[in-house]
Each structure stands twice: as C-alpha cells, then as structure tokens.
N, C-alpha and C positions, 0 to 999 in steps of 0.2 A: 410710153415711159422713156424718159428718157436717163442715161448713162448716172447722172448722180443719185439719183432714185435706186437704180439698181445698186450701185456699189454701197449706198447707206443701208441696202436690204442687206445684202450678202454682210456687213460689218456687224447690221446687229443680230444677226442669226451666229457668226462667231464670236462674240461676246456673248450672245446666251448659254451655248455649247461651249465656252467656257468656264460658267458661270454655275452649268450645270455638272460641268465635268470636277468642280473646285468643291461644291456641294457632296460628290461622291465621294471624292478625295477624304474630305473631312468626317462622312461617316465611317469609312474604313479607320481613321485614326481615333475614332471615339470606339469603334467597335473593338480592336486593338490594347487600347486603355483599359476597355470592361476588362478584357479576356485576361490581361497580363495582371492585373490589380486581385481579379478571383484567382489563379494559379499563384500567386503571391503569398494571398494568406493560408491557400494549402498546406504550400510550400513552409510557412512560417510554423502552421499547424504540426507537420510533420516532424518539422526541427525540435519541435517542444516538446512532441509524444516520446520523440526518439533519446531526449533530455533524459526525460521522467523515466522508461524504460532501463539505462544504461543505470542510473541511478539503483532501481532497484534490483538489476541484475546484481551489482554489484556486492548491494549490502544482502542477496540473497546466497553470492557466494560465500561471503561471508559468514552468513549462519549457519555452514557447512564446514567450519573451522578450514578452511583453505588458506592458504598463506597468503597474501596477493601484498607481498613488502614490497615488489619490485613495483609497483603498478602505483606505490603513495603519491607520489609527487604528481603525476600523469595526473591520479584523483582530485589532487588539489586543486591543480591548475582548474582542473573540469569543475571541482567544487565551486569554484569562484567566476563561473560562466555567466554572466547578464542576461536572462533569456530574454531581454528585451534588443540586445546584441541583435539575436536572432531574426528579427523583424527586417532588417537591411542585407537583402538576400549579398547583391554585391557590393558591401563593404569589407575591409580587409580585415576587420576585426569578426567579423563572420563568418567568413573563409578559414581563419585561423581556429575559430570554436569548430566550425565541419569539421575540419582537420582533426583537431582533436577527440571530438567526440568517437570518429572513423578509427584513427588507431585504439582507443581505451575499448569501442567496442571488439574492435579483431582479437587484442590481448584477450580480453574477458575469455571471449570465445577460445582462445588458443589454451587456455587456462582448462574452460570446461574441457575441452575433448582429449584434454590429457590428463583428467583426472576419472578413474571410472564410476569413483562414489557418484560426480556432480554427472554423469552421463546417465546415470538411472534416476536422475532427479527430474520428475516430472515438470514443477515449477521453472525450473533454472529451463528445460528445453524450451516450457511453454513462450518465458520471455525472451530465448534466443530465436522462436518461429516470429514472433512479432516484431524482433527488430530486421531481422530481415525480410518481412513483408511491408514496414515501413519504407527500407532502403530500395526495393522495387517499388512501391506507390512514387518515391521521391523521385527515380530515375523518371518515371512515366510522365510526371506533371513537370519535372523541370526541361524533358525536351519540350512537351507541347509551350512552356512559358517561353523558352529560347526561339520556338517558331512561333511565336504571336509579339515575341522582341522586333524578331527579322523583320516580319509583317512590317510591324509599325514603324521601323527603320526604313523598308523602301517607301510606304506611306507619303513620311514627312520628306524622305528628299525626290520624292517625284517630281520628274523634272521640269511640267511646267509650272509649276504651285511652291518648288522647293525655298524661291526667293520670300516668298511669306511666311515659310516657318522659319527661316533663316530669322529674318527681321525682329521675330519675333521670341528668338533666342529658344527655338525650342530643341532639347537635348535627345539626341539620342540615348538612347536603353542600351543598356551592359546586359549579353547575355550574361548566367551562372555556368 
C-alpha cells in the first residue's frame, strides 16, 4: 500500500467517527428535548393544581367568616391570572404569577395559624397539606427540568458539533 491509500484510510475512519460521534451528539439533544418538554407540562400541571388550590383555600377561609380585607387586591390581582400565562415556565409574566401565587399562599397560611377556629378545621388544614406537597413535588421536577436544561445546553454547544447548532440558530433553554 502505498502512503495515499493509507492517509485516504485513516481520513475516512475520522470522518466516520465523526459522523458517529455528531449522531450521538444529536440523540443526547433529542433525548434532552423529550425530558425537558415532559418536566414542563408537570411543571405547568402543578402551577394549575396549586391555582385551583389557593383558589379554594381562600373562599374556604372565607366560609369561616374570617376577614381577609387585607388580602383583596393581592386576590384580584391573582383573580385575573391567565392560566394559560402558566404554560411559559420562563416568561416574565409567569414568574410574576409564581410570585404572586407564593405570597397569597404564605398570607392564607399566616392567616390560618393565627386564627385557632381555622386551625381545628379539618378542610382548610387538608388544603394547606396539599399545597405544600404541591410546592415540594414543584421543587423536585423544576431541579431535575434545570438539569435536563444544563444537559441540553452542553449538548448543543459541544465543541465539535457546536458550529452546527450555531448555524442553525438553535437557542439555548432558560433554566426556572
């Protein structure tokens, strides 16, 4: 054999082994996709149960002649929440409803544990145990969704492959 034989071998065995290595590359970021897209609608899931929740903690305190004047405006705002807002884990108008749903719940709750009537109330405790096993389930899946971000963040700028997702305007993922 002579010398250009060999070098045409050795180039196309690194062109395969690239070819294979671009192959892997690309399931990791499909794999990435599935994982962040299912942790997503969890996440969306959770945002809606935790909606509906605060919702009827509320008008449950309520049916307990509790005062909650200070809490109107707070409710309004939360009244007029888009749950479809919700869906856009990191948009700033989602962020802004987390936020708000977060304080309206803490209040509620500051509410109940100072009042003893709504501390013997079975209902009002049962929906204060479920939004805080909401708010852990939410912690749980939005880390695993932050590290299938990561993931797919080194994925796409891997470094020999990175100039093709470039090309190809492909955006990195906003951890929440």
């Amino acid at each position: 054999m002579n010398g250009f034989v060999i070098a045409l071998i050795c180039l196309g065995i690194i062109a395969c082994v690239y070819v294979i290595l671009f192959i892997v590359n690309l399931i990791f970021v499909y794999l990435f996709l599935k994982r962040i897209k299912v942790h997503r609608n969890a996440l969306t899931i959770l945002l809606n149960q935790k909606y509906e929740i605060i919702n009827v903690l509320y008008n449950a305190i309520l049916k307990n002649d509790v005062n909650l004047s200070n809490l109107i405006s707070e409710y309004e705002q939360f009244k007029n929440i888009d749950i479809y807002s919700l869906n856009d884990l990191t948009n700033e108008t989602c962020l802004k409803n987390r936020q708000l749903m977060a304080f309206l719940k803490q209040q509620l709750i500051f509410t109940v544990r100072n009042n003893s009537k709504l501390l013997k109330n079975d209902e009002i405790n049962f929906f204060i145990k479920i939004l805080n096993e909401i708010d852990d389930q939410f912690r749980i899946i939005s880390a695993s969704y932050n590290a299938d971000v990561i993931g797919y963040n080194y994925w796409i700028r891997f470094a020999p492959y990175v100039y093709i997702f470039v090309f190809n305007e492909v955006d990195k993922k906003d951890i929440i």
